[in-house]
N, C-alpha and C positions, 0 to 999 in steps of 0.2 A: 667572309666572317664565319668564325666556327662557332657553332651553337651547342652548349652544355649542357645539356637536360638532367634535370636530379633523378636518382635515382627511384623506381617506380616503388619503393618500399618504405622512402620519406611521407612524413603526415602531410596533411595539407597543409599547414601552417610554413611549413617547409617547402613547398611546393608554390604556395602564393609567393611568397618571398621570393622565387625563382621566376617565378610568371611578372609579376610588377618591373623588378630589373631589366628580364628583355625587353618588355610593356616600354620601357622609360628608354631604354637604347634603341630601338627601334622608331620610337617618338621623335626622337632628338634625330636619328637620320632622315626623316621624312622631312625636317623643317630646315634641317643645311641642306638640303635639296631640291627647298623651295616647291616643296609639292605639297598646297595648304589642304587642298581637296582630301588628299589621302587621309596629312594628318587630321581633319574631321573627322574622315570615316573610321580612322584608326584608334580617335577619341571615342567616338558611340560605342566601340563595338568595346572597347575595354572599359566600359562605365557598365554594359549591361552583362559581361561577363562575371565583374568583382559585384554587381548590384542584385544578378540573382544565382547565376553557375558555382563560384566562390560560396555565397553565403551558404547554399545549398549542401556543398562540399565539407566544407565548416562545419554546418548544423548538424552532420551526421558524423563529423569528427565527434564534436561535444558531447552528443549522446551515446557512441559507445563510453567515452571515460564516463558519465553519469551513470551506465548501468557497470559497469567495472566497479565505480565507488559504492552502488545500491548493493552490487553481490557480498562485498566486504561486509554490511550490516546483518543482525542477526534477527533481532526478534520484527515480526510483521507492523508490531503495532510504530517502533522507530520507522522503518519504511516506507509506511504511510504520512510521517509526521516529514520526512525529510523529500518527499517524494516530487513535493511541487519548488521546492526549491533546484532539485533536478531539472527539473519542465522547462522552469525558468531560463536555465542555463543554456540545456540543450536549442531552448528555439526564440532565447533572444526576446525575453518577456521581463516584464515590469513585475505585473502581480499574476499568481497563480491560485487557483482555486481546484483542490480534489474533493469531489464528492462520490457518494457510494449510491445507488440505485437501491432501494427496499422496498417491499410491499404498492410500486409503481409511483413512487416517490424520492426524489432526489435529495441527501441530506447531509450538509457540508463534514469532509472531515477534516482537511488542514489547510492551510493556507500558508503562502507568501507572497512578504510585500518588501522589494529590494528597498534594503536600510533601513527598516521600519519593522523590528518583531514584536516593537508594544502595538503598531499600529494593527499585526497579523491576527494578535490576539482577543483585540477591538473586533477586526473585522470576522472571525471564526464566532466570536464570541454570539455577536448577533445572526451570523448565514444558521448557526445550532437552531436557534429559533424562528426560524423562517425556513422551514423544509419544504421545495415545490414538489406540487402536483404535476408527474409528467402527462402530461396529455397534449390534443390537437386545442392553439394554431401554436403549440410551444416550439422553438426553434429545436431544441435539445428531445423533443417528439419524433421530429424528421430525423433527424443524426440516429436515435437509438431506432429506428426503423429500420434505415441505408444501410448505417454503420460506417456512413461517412463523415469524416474533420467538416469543418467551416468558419469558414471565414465573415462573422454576421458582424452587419453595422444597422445602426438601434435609427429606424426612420422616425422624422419628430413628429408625422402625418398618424402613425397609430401607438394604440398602448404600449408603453416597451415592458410593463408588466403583466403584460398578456403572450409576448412573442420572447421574451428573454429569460432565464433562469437567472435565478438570484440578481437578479435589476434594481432591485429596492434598495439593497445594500450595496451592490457592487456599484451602483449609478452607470453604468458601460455607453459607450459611445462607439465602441466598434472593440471585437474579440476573436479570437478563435475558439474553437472548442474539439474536442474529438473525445472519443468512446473508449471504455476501457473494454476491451473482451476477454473471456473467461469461461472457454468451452463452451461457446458458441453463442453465449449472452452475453448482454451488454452488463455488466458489475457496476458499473460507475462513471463518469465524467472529468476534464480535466478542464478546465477556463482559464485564457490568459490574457490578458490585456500590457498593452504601453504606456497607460496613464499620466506615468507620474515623468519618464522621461519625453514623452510626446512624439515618441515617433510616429509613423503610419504603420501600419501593419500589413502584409502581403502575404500572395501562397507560401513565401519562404518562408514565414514564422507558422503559417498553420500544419505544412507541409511538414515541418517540424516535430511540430507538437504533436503530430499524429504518428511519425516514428517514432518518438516515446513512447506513445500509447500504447502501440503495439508491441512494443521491447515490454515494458512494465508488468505488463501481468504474469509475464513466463516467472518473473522477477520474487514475484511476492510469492506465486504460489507454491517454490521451492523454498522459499524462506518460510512458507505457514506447514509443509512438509517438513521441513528438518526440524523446526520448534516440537510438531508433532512427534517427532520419534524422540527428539530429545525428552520427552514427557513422557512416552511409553516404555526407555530405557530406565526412567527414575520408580516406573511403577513397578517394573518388572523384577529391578534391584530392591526394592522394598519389599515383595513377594518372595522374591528368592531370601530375603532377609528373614522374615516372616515365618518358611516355611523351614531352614535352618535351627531356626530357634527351636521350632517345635518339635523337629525329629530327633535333638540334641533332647529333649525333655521325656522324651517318649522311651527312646535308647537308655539313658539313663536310670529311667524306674525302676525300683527292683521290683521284681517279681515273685509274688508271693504265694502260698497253696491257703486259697481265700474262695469263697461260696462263686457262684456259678457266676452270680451277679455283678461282682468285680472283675470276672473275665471278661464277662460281655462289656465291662463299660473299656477296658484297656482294648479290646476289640475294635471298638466304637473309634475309642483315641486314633487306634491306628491307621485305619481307614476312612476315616472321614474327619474334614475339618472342624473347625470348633461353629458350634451355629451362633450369629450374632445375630442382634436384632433385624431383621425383615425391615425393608424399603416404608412399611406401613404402620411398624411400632418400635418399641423401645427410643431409641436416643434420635432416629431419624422422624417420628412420630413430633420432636419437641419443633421442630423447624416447621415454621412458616411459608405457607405457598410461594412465596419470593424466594425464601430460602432456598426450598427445594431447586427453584428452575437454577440459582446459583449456582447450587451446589453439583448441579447436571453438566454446568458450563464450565464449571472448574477442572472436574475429571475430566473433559475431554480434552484437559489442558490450556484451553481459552487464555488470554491474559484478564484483567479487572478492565482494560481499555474495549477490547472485544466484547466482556457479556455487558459493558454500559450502552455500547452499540445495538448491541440484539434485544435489549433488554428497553432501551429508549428511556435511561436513567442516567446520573452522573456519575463518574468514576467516583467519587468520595462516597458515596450512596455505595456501591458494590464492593466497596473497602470495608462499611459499615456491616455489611450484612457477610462477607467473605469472614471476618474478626469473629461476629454473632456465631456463625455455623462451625467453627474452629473450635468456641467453646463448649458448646452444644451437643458436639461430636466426641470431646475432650481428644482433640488433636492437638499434637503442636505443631504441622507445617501441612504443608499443601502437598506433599509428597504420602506423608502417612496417612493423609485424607483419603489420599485417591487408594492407598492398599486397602486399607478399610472398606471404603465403598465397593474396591472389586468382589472382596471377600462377601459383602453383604449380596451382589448381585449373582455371585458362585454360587449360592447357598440357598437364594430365595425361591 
Protein backbone atom coordinates (compact mmCIF):
# COMPACT_ATOMS: atom_id res chain seq x y z
CA UNK A 1 0.00 0.00 0.00
CA UNK A 2 1.48 3.43 -0.91
CA UNK A 3 1.25 5.94 1.83
CA UNK A 4 0.58 9.88 1.11
CA UNK A 5 1.90 12.11 3.46
CA UNK A 6 0.74 15.92 3.17
CA UNK A 7 2.80 18.15 2.65
CA UNK A 8 5.30 19.37 5.67
CA UNK A 9 3.91 23.18 5.07
CA UNK A 10 0.10 22.11 5.56
CA UNK A 11 -1.45 23.48 9.12
CA UNK A 12 -2.36 21.05 11.39
CA UNK A 13 -5.80 20.87 10.85
CA UNK A 14 -4.66 19.57 7.52
CA UNK A 15 -2.44 17.39 8.80
CA UNK A 16 -5.11 15.73 11.38
CA UNK A 17 -7.25 15.14 8.63
CA UNK A 18 -4.51 13.13 7.01
CA UNK A 19 -3.49 11.35 10.35
CA UNK A 20 -7.31 10.27 11.10
CA UNK A 21 -7.84 8.71 7.46
CA UNK A 22 -4.74 6.52 7.59
CA UNK A 23 -5.69 6.08 11.69
CA UNK A 24 -9.15 4.58 10.18
CA UNK A 25 -7.43 2.60 7.05
CA UNK A 26 -4.98 1.15 8.98
CA UNK A 27 -7.76 0.24 11.70
CA UNK A 28 -9.99 -1.31 9.28
CA UNK A 29 -6.84 -3.64 8.06
CA UNK A 30 -5.90 -4.74 11.50
CA UNK A 31 -9.70 -6.07 11.94
CA UNK A 32 -10.10 -7.97 8.29
CA UNK A 33 -7.09 -9.58 9.60
CA UNK A 34 -8.34 -10.55 12.60
CA UNK A 35 -5.63 -9.20 14.73
CA UNK A 36 -7.85 -7.73 17.78
CA UNK A 37 -4.74 -7.33 20.00
CA UNK A 38 -3.09 -4.96 17.57
CA UNK A 39 -6.36 -3.23 16.90
CA UNK A 40 -6.51 -2.38 20.87
CA UNK A 41 -3.00 -1.37 20.90
CA UNK A 42 -3.63 0.71 17.71
CA UNK A 43 -6.83 2.17 19.50
CA UNK A 44 -4.90 3.47 22.66
CA UNK A 45 -2.18 4.81 20.90
CA UNK A 46 -4.52 6.82 18.55
CA UNK A 47 -6.74 8.09 21.51
CA UNK A 48 -3.66 9.29 23.28
CA UNK A 49 -2.06 10.84 20.16
CA UNK A 50 -5.44 13.04 19.10
CA UNK A 51 -6.03 13.40 23.31
CA UNK A 52 -2.84 15.13 24.01
CA UNK A 53 -0.06 15.25 20.71
CA UNK A 54 -2.97 16.78 18.30
CA UNK A 55 -4.56 18.92 20.78
CA UNK A 56 -1.12 20.21 21.67
CA UNK A 57 -0.37 20.65 17.83
CA UNK A 58 -3.61 22.49 17.44
CA UNK A 59 -3.28 24.80 20.48
CA UNK A 60 -0.34 26.21 19.02
CA UNK A 61 -1.83 26.32 15.65
CA UNK A 62 -4.65 28.60 17.40
CA UNK A 63 -2.34 30.80 19.10
CA UNK A 64 -0.19 32.01 16.37
CA UNK A 65 -3.70 33.09 14.27
CA UNK A 66 -4.74 34.76 17.94
CA UNK A 67 -1.50 36.72 17.92
CA UNK A 68 -1.77 37.41 13.92
CA UNK A 69 -5.34 38.76 14.83
CA UNK A 70 -3.78 40.78 18.36
CA UNK A 71 -1.03 42.36 15.82
CA UNK A 72 -3.91 43.61 13.57
CA UNK A 73 -5.35 45.72 16.60
CA UNK A 74 -4.13 49.01 17.42
CA UNK A 75 -4.66 50.85 20.64
CA UNK A 76 -3.37 48.79 23.99
CA UNK A 77 -6.32 49.56 25.93
CA UNK A 78 -8.53 47.20 22.84
CA UNK A 79 -5.86 44.43 23.53
CA UNK A 80 -6.40 44.19 26.78
CA UNK A 81 -10.24 44.12 26.34
CA UNK A 82 -10.01 41.37 23.61
CA UNK A 83 -6.90 39.60 24.93
CA UNK A 84 -8.68 36.92 26.95
CA UNK A 85 -11.07 36.12 24.52
CA UNK A 86 -7.70 35.10 22.63
CA UNK A 87 -6.62 32.87 25.62
CA UNK A 88 -9.69 31.38 25.44
CA UNK A 89 -9.42 30.34 21.98
CA UNK A 90 -5.81 29.64 21.87
CA UNK A 91 -6.14 26.88 24.97
CA UNK A 92 -9.50 25.59 24.75
CA UNK A 93 -11.08 27.67 27.81
CA UNK A 94 -14.59 28.45 28.92
CA UNK A 95 -14.02 31.69 30.84
CA UNK A 96 -10.92 33.75 30.87
CA UNK A 97 -9.79 36.18 33.35
CA UNK A 98 -6.69 38.96 32.68
CA UNK A 99 -5.47 40.77 35.47
CA UNK A 100 -2.59 43.34 35.92
CA UNK A 101 -0.17 42.98 38.99
CA UNK A 102 0.29 46.81 40.83
CA UNK A 103 1.61 47.81 43.88
CA UNK A 104 1.93 43.64 44.94
CA UNK A 105 -1.68 43.32 44.16
CA UNK A 106 -3.69 41.59 41.46
CA UNK A 107 -6.49 43.71 39.90
CA UNK A 108 -8.98 42.29 37.29
CA UNK A 109 -8.81 43.86 33.90
CA UNK A 110 -11.03 42.01 31.37
CA UNK A 111 -12.78 39.15 31.21
CA UNK A 112 -14.51 36.39 29.14
CA UNK A 113 -17.17 34.24 29.28
CA UNK A 114 -18.02 31.87 25.96
CA UNK A 115 -21.64 33.37 25.11
CA UNK A 116 -22.18 35.35 27.84
CA UNK A 117 -20.59 39.18 27.41
CA UNK A 118 -23.58 40.43 29.93
CA UNK A 119 -22.48 37.81 32.08
CA UNK A 120 -18.37 38.98 31.44
CA UNK A 121 -19.43 42.36 32.41
CA UNK A 122 -21.30 40.96 35.80
CA UNK A 123 -18.31 39.05 36.43
CA UNK A 124 -15.39 42.19 35.60
CA UNK A 125 -17.81 44.26 37.17
CA UNK A 126 -17.40 42.63 40.71
CA UNK A 127 -13.32 40.89 40.19
CA UNK A 128 -12.78 45.56 39.88
CA UNK A 129 -13.87 45.40 43.52
CA UNK A 130 -12.22 42.54 44.88
CA UNK A 131 -8.42 43.32 44.01
CA UNK A 132 -6.11 40.39 45.81
CA UNK A 133 -3.40 40.66 47.81
CA UNK A 134 -0.52 38.66 46.15
CA UNK A 135 1.23 36.98 48.88
CA UNK A 136 2.17 33.33 50.59
CA UNK A 137 0.07 30.46 50.72
CA UNK A 138 -1.57 32.38 47.33
CA UNK A 139 -1.40 29.92 44.60
CA UNK A 140 -0.71 32.82 41.90
CA UNK A 141 2.38 33.75 44.86
CA UNK A 142 4.18 30.45 43.71
CA UNK A 143 3.54 31.05 39.92
CA UNK A 144 4.78 35.09 40.12
CA UNK A 145 7.93 33.54 42.03
CA UNK A 146 8.74 30.48 39.37
CA UNK A 147 7.14 32.10 36.67
CA UNK A 148 5.51 29.01 36.15
CA UNK A 149 1.67 28.17 34.33
CA UNK A 150 -0.52 25.76 36.69
CA UNK A 151 -2.65 23.78 36.60
CA UNK A 152 -4.60 24.37 40.44
CA UNK A 153 -7.78 22.43 41.54
CA UNK A 154 -9.51 24.12 44.63
CA UNK A 155 -9.21 21.20 47.73
CA UNK A 156 -12.70 21.31 49.65
CA UNK A 157 -10.11 20.29 53.04
CA UNK A 158 -8.77 24.24 53.09
CA UNK A 159 -9.81 27.87 52.33
CA UNK A 160 -10.01 28.15 48.52
CA UNK A 161 -9.91 32.03 49.49
CA UNK A 162 -6.77 31.77 51.04
CA UNK A 163 -4.94 29.63 48.16
CA UNK A 164 -6.97 30.97 44.94
CA UNK A 165 -7.11 34.49 43.36
CA UNK A 166 -10.35 35.76 42.64
CA UNK A 167 -12.22 32.49 44.30
CA UNK A 168 -14.96 34.67 45.61
CA UNK A 169 -16.17 35.65 42.29
CA UNK A 170 -14.77 33.19 40.13
CA UNK A 171 -16.22 30.23 42.52
CA UNK A 172 -13.20 27.67 40.64
CA UNK A 173 -13.19 24.21 40.96
CA UNK A 174 -10.10 23.50 39.04
CA UNK A 175 -8.12 26.36 36.44
CA UNK A 176 -4.93 27.13 34.94
CA UNK A 177 -3.23 30.12 35.28
CA UNK A 178 0.16 31.51 33.90
CA UNK A 179 2.34 34.81 34.24
CA UNK A 180 2.45 37.47 32.12
CA UNK A 181 6.29 38.69 31.59
CA UNK A 182 7.40 42.07 30.74
CA UNK A 183 11.30 42.47 31.01
CA UNK A 184 11.76 40.21 33.45
CA UNK A 185 8.62 40.78 35.87
CA UNK A 186 5.82 39.36 36.09
CA UNK A 187 3.05 42.49 34.75
CA UNK A 188 0.02 40.49 35.15
CA UNK A 189 -2.02 37.05 35.16
CA UNK A 190 -4.13 35.15 32.99
CA UNK A 191 -7.04 32.52 34.48
CA UNK A 192 -9.10 30.11 32.76
CA UNK A 193 -11.37 27.66 33.60
CA UNK A 194 -14.11 25.11 31.76
CA UNK A 195 -17.07 25.67 33.76
CA UNK A 196 -19.72 26.26 31.94
CA UNK A 197 -18.78 23.44 29.23
CA UNK A 198 -17.63 20.86 31.90
CA UNK A 199 -14.75 19.52 30.51
CA UNK A 200 -11.58 18.38 32.58
CA UNK A 201 -8.86 20.46 32.13
CA UNK A 202 -5.12 18.97 31.57
CA UNK A 203 -1.46 20.21 30.75
CA UNK A 204 -2.82 20.73 27.19
CA UNK A 205 -5.00 23.63 28.10
CA UNK A 206 -2.44 24.94 30.76
CA UNK A 207 0.37 24.15 28.44
CA UNK A 208 -1.54 26.39 26.42
CA UNK A 209 -2.32 29.22 28.01
CA UNK A 210 1.15 29.60 28.95
CA UNK A 211 2.20 29.92 25.19
CA UNK A 212 -0.06 32.73 25.07
CA UNK A 213 1.29 34.20 27.89
CA UNK A 214 4.54 34.29 26.58
CA UNK A 215 3.55 35.44 22.96
CA UNK A 216 1.20 38.38 24.73
CA UNK A 217 3.53 40.62 26.13
CA UNK A 218 5.98 40.97 22.98
CA UNK A 219 2.20 41.83 21.67
CA UNK A 220 1.17 44.82 23.74
CA UNK A 221 4.22 46.30 24.20
CA UNK A 222 4.70 47.04 20.54
CA UNK A 223 1.17 48.07 20.40
CA UNK A 224 1.88 50.61 23.70
CA UNK A 225 5.25 51.65 21.50
CA UNK A 226 3.54 52.56 18.33
CA UNK A 227 0.45 54.40 20.22
CA UNK A 228 3.52 56.16 21.64
CA UNK A 229 5.16 57.54 18.70
CA UNK A 230 1.70 57.93 17.18
CA UNK A 231 1.28 60.69 20.04
CA UNK A 232 4.74 62.10 19.70
CA UNK A 233 4.30 62.44 15.90
CA UNK A 234 0.80 64.62 16.79
CA UNK A 235 2.98 66.55 19.22
CA UNK A 236 5.74 67.34 17.25
CA UNK A 237 3.31 68.32 14.20
CA UNK A 238 1.66 70.60 16.48
CA UNK A 239 5.06 72.23 17.32
CA UNK A 240 6.29 72.39 14.09
CA UNK A 241 2.70 74.04 13.50
CA UNK A 242 3.16 76.26 16.40
CA UNK A 243 6.56 77.35 15.48
CA UNK A 244 5.46 78.02 11.72
CA UNK A 245 3.12 80.36 12.85
CA UNK A 246 5.45 82.29 14.60
CA UNK A 247 8.34 82.69 12.34
CA UNK A 248 5.65 83.66 9.65
CA UNK A 249 4.57 86.59 12.40
CA UNK A 250 8.12 87.50 13.26
CA UNK A 251 9.15 87.61 9.23
CA UNK A 252 6.37 89.48 8.50
CA UNK A 253 6.78 92.72 10.92
CA UNK A 254 7.87 95.57 9.62
CA UNK A 255 10.69 97.00 10.83
CA UNK A 256 10.94 100.24 12.20
CA UNK A 257 13.70 103.07 13.27
CA UNK A 258 12.02 102.95 17.09
CA UNK A 259 14.04 103.61 20.72
CA UNK A 260 16.49 100.81 21.70
CA UNK A 261 13.57 99.23 23.68
CA UNK A 262 11.58 98.01 20.62
CA UNK A 263 14.74 96.33 19.35
CA UNK A 264 15.30 94.54 22.21
CA UNK A 265 11.76 93.31 22.48
CA UNK A 266 11.73 92.17 18.48
CA UNK A 267 15.22 90.58 19.67
CA UNK A 268 13.70 88.86 22.33
CA UNK A 269 10.71 87.72 19.73
CA UNK A 270 13.34 86.40 17.79
CA UNK A 271 15.15 84.26 19.93
CA UNK A 272 13.29 83.04 22.26
CA UNK A 273 9.78 81.68 22.58
CA UNK A 274 6.80 83.30 23.98
CA UNK A 275 6.94 82.53 27.99
CA UNK A 276 3.64 81.00 29.04
CA UNK A 277 2.54 80.39 32.43
CA UNK A 278 4.95 78.16 34.58
CA UNK A 279 3.91 74.54 35.69
CA UNK A 280 3.10 76.45 39.09
CA UNK A 281 0.84 79.55 38.08
CA UNK A 282 -1.18 81.11 35.55
CA UNK A 283 -3.81 78.67 33.84
CA UNK A 284 -1.92 75.50 35.17
CA UNK A 285 -2.14 76.97 38.90
CA UNK A 286 -6.29 76.64 38.36
CA UNK A 287 -6.06 72.65 38.18
CA UNK A 288 -6.58 70.51 40.90
CA UNK A 289 -4.10 67.94 42.44
CA UNK A 290 -6.18 65.29 40.42
CA UNK A 291 -6.02 67.40 37.58
CA UNK A 292 -2.55 67.83 37.61
CA UNK A 293 -1.39 63.95 37.83
CA UNK A 294 -4.24 63.75 34.66
CA UNK A 295 -2.92 66.10 32.93
CA UNK A 296 0.71 64.41 33.42
CA UNK A 297 -0.91 61.17 32.08
CA UNK A 298 -2.41 62.54 29.15
CA UNK A 299 0.80 64.04 27.57
CA UNK A 300 2.41 61.13 27.86
CA UNK A 301 -0.26 60.02 25.67
CA UNK A 302 -1.93 57.60 28.04
CA UNK A 303 -5.45 56.73 26.95
CA UNK A 304 -8.56 57.75 29.74
CA UNK A 305 -8.59 53.70 30.17
CA UNK A 306 -4.87 53.64 31.35
CA UNK A 307 -4.74 56.78 33.77
CA UNK A 308 -8.18 55.14 35.36
CA UNK A 309 -5.91 52.21 35.94
CA UNK A 310 -2.91 54.09 37.35
CA UNK A 311 -5.02 56.47 38.92
CA UNK A 312 -7.48 53.60 40.70
CA UNK A 313 -10.69 55.63 39.46
CA UNK A 314 -13.39 55.16 36.73
CA UNK A 315 -12.91 55.94 33.32
CA UNK A 316 -16.19 58.37 33.34
CA UNK A 317 -14.25 60.02 36.46
CA UNK A 318 -11.03 60.64 34.08
CA UNK A 319 -13.43 61.74 31.14
CA UNK A 320 -14.75 64.16 33.84
CA UNK A 321 -11.57 65.70 34.93
CA UNK A 322 -9.82 65.18 31.11
CA UNK A 323 -13.14 67.83 29.91
CA UNK A 324 -12.42 70.05 33.38
CA UNK A 325 -8.54 70.47 32.28
CA UNK A 326 -9.42 71.26 28.58
CA UNK A 327 -11.25 74.07 29.82
CA UNK A 328 -8.99 75.34 32.29
CA UNK A 329 -6.24 75.25 29.88
CA UNK A 330 -8.56 76.71 27.04
CA UNK A 331 -7.71 73.76 24.76
CA UNK A 332 -9.69 72.34 22.31
CA UNK A 333 -8.25 68.80 21.80
CA UNK A 334 -5.62 66.59 23.36
CA UNK A 335 -3.19 67.40 20.83
CA UNK A 336 -2.91 71.31 21.51
CA UNK A 337 -2.87 70.25 25.08
CA UNK A 338 0.15 68.30 24.96
CA UNK A 339 1.97 71.51 22.60
CA UNK A 340 1.07 73.73 25.26
CA UNK A 341 2.34 71.80 27.97
CA UNK A 342 5.52 71.03 25.94
CA UNK A 343 5.98 74.77 25.53
CA UNK A 344 5.33 75.36 29.24
CA UNK A 345 7.99 72.67 30.15
CA UNK A 346 10.70 74.39 27.39
CA UNK A 347 10.35 77.33 29.16
CA UNK A 348 10.12 76.60 32.87
Amino acid sequence: MTVELPPARETGSSVLHAYRRLADEFGTALTDLGQSHLVELHSTARELVENVLVRFVLGAERGRVAMRRLREIGPPSELLEVAPYEAAYTAELDRVVLSRVQDGYLFAESVYVTGDPRGAVVLLDRLRDSPVRLDYPLVEWEVMRKGWPVLARVDEDEDPLDRHAHQDVMDWREYVTAPLVLEGRVVGFLHGDTAISGRPLTDVNRDALSMFAVAFPAVYELAVLRHRLRVQRQEMRQIASWADTRTSELSDRAITLNSDDDGEEVNAALYSLPRPASPSTGQVSNLTRREIEVLELMVKGESNGHIAQQLFVTEGTVKFHVKNILRKMGARNRSELTAQYFRIALNS
